[in-house]
C-alpha positions as CSV (number, residue, x, y, z in Angstrom):
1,X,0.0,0.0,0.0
2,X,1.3,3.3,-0.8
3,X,0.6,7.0,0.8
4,X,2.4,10.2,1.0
5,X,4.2,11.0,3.9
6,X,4.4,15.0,4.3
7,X,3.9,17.5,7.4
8,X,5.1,21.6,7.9
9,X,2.7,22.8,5.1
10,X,2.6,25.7,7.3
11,X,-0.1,27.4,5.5
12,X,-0.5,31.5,6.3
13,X,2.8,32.1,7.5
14,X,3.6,35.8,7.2
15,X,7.6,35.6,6.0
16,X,7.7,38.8,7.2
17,X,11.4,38.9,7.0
18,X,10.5,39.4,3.0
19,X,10.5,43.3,2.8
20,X,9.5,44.0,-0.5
21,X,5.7,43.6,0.4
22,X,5.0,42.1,-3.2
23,X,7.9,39.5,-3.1
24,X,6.4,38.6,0.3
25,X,3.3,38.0,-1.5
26,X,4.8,35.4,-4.0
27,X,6.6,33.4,-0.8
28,X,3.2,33.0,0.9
29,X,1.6,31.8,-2.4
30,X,4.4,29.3,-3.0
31,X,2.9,27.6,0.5
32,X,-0.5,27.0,-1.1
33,X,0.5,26.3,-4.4
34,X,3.1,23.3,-3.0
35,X,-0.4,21.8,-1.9
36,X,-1.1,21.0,-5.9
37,X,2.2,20.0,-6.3
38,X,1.8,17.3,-3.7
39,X,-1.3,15.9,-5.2
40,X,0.4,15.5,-8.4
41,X,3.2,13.6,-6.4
42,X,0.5,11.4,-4.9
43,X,-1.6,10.6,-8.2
44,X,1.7,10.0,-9.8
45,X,2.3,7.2,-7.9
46,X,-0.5,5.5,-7.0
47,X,-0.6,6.8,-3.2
48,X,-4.0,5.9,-1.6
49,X,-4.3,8.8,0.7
50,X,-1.8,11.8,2.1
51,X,-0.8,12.1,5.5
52,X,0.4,15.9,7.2
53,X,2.4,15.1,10.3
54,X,1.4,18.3,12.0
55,X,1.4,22.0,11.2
56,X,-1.0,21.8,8.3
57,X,-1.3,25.7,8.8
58,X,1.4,28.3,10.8
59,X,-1.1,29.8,13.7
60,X,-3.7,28.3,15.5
61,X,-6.0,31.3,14.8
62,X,-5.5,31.7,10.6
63,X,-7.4,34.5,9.0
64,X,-10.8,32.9,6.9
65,X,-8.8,34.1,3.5
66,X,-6.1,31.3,4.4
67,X,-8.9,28.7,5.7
68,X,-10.8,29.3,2.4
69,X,-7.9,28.6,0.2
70,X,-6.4,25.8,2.4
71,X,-9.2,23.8,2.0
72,X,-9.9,24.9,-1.4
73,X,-6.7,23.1,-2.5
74,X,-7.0,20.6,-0.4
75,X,-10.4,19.7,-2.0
76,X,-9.0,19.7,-5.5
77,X,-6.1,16.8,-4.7
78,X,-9.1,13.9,-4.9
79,X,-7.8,11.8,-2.5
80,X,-8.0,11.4,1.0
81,X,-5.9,13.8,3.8
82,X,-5.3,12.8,7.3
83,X,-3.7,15.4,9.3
84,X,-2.8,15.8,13.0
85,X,-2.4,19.3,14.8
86,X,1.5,20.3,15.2
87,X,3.0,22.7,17.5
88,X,1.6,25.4,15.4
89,X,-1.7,24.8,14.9
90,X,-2.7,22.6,17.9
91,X,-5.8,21.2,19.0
92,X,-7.4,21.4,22.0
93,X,-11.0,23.2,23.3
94,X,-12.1,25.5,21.0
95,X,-9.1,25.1,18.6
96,X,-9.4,26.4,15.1
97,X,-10.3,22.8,14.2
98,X,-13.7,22.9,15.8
99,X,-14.1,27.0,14.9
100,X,-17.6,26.6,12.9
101,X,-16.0,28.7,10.0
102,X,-13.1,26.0,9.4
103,X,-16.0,23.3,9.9
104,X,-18.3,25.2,6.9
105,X,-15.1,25.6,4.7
106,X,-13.8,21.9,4.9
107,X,-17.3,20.1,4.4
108,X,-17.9,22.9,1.1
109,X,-14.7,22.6,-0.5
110,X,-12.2,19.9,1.1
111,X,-15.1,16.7,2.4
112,X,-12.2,14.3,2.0
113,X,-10.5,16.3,4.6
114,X,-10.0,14.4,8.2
115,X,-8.4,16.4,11.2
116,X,-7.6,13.8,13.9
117,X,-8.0,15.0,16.8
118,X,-8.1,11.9,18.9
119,X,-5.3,9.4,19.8
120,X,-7.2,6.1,18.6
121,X,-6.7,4.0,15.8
122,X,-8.4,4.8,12.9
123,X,-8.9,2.1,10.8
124,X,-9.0,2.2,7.2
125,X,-9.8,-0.3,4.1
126,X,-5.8,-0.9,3.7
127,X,-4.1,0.4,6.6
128,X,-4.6,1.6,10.6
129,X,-3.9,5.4,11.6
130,X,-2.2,5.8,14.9
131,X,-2.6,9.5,15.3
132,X,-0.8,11.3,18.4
133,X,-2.1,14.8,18.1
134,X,-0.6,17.9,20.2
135,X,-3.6,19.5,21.7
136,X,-1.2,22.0,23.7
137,X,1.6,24.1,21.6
138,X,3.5,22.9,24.8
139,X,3.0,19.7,25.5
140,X,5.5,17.8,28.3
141,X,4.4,14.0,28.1
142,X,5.3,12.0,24.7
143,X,2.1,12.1,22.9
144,X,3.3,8.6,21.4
145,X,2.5,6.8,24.9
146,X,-0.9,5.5,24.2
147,X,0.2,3.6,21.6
148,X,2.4,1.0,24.0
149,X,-1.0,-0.3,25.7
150,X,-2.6,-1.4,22.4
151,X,-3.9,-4.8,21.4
152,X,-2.4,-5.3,17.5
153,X,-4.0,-8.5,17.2
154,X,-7.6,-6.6,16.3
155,X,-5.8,-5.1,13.2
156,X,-4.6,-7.9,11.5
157,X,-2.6,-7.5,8.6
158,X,-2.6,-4.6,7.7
159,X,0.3,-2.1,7.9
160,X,0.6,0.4,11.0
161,X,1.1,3.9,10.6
162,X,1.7,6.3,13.1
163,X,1.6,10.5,13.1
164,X,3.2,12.3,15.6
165,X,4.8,15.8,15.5
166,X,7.5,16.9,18.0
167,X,11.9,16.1,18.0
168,X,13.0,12.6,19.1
169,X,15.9,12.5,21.4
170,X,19.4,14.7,20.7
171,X,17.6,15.6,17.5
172,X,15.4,18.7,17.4
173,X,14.1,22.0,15.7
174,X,16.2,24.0,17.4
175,X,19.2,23.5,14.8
176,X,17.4,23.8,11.9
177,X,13.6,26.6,12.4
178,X,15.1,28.9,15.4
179,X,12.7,27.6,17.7
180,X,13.1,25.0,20.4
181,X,10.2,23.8,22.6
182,X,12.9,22.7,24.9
183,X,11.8,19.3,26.5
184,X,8.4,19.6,25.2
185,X,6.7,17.2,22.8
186,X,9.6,14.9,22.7
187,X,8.8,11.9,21.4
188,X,10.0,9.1,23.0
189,X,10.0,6.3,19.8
190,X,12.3,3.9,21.2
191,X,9.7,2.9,23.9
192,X,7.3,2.3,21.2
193,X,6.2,-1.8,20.2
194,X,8.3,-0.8,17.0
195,X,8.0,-4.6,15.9
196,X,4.2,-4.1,15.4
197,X,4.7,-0.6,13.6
198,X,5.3,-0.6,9.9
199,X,6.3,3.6,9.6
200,X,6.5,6.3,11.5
201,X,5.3,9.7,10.2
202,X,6.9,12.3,11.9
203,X,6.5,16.4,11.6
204,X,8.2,19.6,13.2
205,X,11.2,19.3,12.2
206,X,11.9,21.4,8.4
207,X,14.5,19.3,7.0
208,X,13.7,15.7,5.5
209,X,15.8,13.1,7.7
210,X,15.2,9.6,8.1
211,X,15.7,8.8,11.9
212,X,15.1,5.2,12.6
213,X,14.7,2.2,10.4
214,X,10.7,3.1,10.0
215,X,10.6,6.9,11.4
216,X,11.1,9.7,9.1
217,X,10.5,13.4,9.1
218,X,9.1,14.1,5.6
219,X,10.4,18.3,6.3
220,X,8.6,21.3,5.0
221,X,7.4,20.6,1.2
222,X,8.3,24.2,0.3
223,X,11.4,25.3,1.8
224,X,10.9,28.5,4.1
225,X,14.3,29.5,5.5
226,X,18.0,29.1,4.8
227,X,18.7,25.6,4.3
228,X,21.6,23.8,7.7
229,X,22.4,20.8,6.7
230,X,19.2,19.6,5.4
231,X,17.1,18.4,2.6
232,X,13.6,20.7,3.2
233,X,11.7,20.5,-0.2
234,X,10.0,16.9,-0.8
235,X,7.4,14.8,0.1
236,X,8.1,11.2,0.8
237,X,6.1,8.7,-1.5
238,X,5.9,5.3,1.5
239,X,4.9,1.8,0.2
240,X,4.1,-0.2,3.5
241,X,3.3,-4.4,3.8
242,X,2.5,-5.4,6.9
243,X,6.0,-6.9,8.8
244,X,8.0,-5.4,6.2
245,X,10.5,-2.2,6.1
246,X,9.2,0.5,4.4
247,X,10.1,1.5,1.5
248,X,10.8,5.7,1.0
249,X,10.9,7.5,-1.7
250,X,11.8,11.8,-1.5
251,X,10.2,13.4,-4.0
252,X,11.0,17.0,-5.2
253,X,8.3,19.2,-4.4
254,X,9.8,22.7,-3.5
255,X,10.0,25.9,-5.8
256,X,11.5,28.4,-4.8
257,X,15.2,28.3,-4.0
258,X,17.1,29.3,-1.1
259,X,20.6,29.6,-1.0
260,X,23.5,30.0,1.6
261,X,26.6,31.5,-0.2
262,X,29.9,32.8,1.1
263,X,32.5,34.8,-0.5
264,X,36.2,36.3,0.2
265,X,37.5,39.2,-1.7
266,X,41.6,38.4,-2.0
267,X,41.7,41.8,-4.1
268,X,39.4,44.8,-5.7
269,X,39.1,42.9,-9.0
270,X,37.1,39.7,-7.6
271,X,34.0,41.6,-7.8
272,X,33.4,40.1,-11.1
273,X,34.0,36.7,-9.6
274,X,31.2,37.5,-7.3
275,X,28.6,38.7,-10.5
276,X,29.7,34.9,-11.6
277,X,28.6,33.1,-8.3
278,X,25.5,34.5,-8.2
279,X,24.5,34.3,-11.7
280,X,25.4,30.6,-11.0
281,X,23.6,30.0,-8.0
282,X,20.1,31.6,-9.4
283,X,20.6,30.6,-13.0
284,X,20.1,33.9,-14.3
285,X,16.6,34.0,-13.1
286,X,14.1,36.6,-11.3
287,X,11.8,36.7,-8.6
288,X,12.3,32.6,-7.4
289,X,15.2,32.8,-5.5
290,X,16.5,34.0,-1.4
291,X,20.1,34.4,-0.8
292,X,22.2,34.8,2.6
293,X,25.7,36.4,1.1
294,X,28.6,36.1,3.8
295,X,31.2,38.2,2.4
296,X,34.9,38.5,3.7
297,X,37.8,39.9,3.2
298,X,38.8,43.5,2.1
299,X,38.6,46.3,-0.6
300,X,39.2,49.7,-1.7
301,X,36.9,52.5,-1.6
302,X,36.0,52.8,-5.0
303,X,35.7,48.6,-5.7
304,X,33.3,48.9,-2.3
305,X,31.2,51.7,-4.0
306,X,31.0,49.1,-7.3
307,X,29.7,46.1,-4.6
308,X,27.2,48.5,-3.3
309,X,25.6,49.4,-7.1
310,X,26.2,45.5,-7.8
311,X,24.1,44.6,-4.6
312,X,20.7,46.4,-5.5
313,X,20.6,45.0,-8.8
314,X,21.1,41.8,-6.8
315,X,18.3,43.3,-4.6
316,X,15.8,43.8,-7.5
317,X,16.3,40.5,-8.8
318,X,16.2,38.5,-5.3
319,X,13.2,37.6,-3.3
320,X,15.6,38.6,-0.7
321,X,19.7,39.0,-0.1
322,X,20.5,38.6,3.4
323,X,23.6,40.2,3.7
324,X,25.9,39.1,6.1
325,X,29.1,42.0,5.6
326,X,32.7,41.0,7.2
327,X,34.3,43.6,4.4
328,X,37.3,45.5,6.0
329,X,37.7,48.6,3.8
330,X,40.9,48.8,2.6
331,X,41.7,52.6,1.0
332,X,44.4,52.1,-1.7
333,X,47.4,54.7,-1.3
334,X,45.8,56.2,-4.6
335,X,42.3,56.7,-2.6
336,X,44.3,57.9,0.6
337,X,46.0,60.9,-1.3
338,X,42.7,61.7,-3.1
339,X,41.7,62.7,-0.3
340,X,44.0,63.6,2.4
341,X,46.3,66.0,0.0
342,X,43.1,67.9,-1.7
343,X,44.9,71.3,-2.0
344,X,41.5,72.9,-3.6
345,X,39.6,71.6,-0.3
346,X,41.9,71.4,2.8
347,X,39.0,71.3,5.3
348,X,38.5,67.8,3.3
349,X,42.0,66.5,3.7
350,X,42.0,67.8,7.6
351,X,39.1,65.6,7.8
352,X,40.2,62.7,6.0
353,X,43.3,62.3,7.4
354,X,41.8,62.6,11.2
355,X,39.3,59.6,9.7
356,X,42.0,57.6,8.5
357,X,43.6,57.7,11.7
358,X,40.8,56.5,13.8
359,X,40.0,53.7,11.6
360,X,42.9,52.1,12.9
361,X,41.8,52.1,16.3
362,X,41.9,49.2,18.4
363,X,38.5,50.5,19.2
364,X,36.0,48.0,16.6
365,X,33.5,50.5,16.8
366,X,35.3,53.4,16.4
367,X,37.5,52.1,13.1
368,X,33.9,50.4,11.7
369,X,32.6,54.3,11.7
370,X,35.3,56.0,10.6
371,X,36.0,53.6,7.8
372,X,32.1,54.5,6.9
373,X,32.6,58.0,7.0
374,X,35.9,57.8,4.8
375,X,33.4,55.8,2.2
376,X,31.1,58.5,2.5
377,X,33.7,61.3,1.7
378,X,35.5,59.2,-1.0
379,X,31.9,59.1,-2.8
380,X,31.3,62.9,-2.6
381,X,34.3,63.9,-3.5
């Protein structure tokens, strides 16, 4: 039997780290449209139903606009979708699950939609649902516990398939979204009968990573922050048989690219070798792509003044450039006599020279501003 394993859909979430308000926009839109490209996955090959590990949408209170169009796509995948509450959108009294607009939307446009709210087995025509829903954002026991007390025999043979959202131990959100629930909604999956479990479905963590022989965490299926050390991006296509390891296949499912680059100026003329690396990186294109630049190393006033007029090109094109500056600014002797041997403006060269002298301070913050201002005067003048 086959289903697709996904979770983090993290529909609604404001990216308001996006400035340009329109390019903001187009990142939010990328999180419904991955919904489509999902359902495509899923029909492709064969699955029998999708499964979101948590975290459907980013709040627990999303605005009717992002309801409506959730369950709008949602509705147009025709095929079954069993989802749990994550962190983000959790359950509990008078959650946005059992909010009579959400209730109205789903049964209009998404009927095959089914929020489990419940830990119970849920037992459908090919396969048993073990869903371990977080009704708290916070929740300190393992949400996984009910599972140890159950009688398997009443399923039979078919495969078992569990949901749960929250970090196993030593491996968390924390390195990878920002966040960190600290010992809250651990999931404890080594105390699980994993002998009567054929897959674990796991959410809340962005990153696709496979940790155990049945466990996975299918990651966010649009990425939605600078990648460390993971795979975010996919859905994973699972073929279960009861008794048998699953097999788990990551399907590509992200759009829009994001992109951690570094990049050391040895010398003033390396600016073009910069132009090169990111014309690489995005492929020359526009609007589909969010960069975090490190740069290092050093250069003259005049190459710094070409970075700057390179950079809000880069800007334009860019969803976003994170710019992370280590430049030292390194006058040439050239620059230096520009301006601290200007006969025609000797307030000028009084003032340069003074600036030049600071930016050698041991002081960081002192040389940082003075090395600023010197920019400043080499560009006027």
């Amino acid at each position: 039997m086959v289903f697709l394993h996904t979770a983090d859909w993290q529909v609604g979430a404001p990216h308001a780290r996006v400035e340009d308000a329109e390019k903001r926009a187009l990142v939010r839109r990328e999180r419904q449209a991955v919904i489509g490209r999902l359902g495509a996955v899923a029909r492709e090959h064969g699955a029998a139903f999708i499964v979101v590990a948590g975290d459907l949408f980013d709040s627990p209170r999303p605005d009717r606009a992002t309801v409506s169009a959730a369950c709008s796509a949602i509705g147009a995948l025709g095929l079954p979708v069993y989802v749990i509450p994550g962190n983000h959108d959790h359950g509990g009294p008078d959650s946005l699950w059992e909010q009579p607009f959400f209730l109205q939307e789903r049964a209009a446009l998404a009927p095959d939609l089914h929020v489990l709210l419940r830990p119970e087995p849920l037992e459908l025509e090919h396969a048993v649902l073990l869903p371990c829903p977080l009704l708290r954002r916070h929740e300190p026991q393992d949400t996984t516990a009910w599972i140890r007390g159950l009688d398997f025999a009443n399923f039979g043979s078919k495969p078992r398939i569990v949901l749960a959202h929250g970090s196993v131990q030593d491996f968390g959100p924390a390195g990878d979204d920002d966040e960190s629930d600290g010992a809250s909604n651990r999931l404890e999956l080594e105390r699980l009968p994993l002998d009567e479990i054929d897959y674990l479905a796991l959410g809340d963590w962005h990153g696709m990573k496979q940790v155990g022989p049945k466990a996975w965490y299918a990651g966010t299926p649009e990425p939605d922050r600078f990648p460390r050390n993971n795979e975010p991006g996919h859905g994973l296509v699972v073929t279960v048989e009861r008794g048998s390891p699953p097999g788990v296949e990551a399907i590509k499912t992200g759009h829009l690219r994001w992109h951690n680059l570094e990049f050391d100026f040895t010398d003033d003329a390396d600016l073009e070798q910069l132009e090169v690396l990111l014309a690489e990186a995005t492929r020359a294109r526009a609007g589909e792509d969010l960069v975090r630049l490190t740069l290092r190393g050093s250069l003259g006033m005049s190459a710094r003044a070409g970075l700057e007029q390179r950079l809000e090109t880069w800007r334009a094109r860019l969803l976003r450039l994170r710019l992370h500056d280590q430049l030292r600014l390194n006058p040439s002797t050239g620059e230096m006599e520009t301006l601290t041997q200007r006969s025609d403006a000797p307030l000028a060269a009084r003032i340069a020279t003074r600036l030049l002298e600071e930016s050698r301070s041991s002081d960081p913050e002192v040389a940082a501003t003075a090395l600023a201002a010197l920019r400043e005067l080499h560009a006027a003048a």
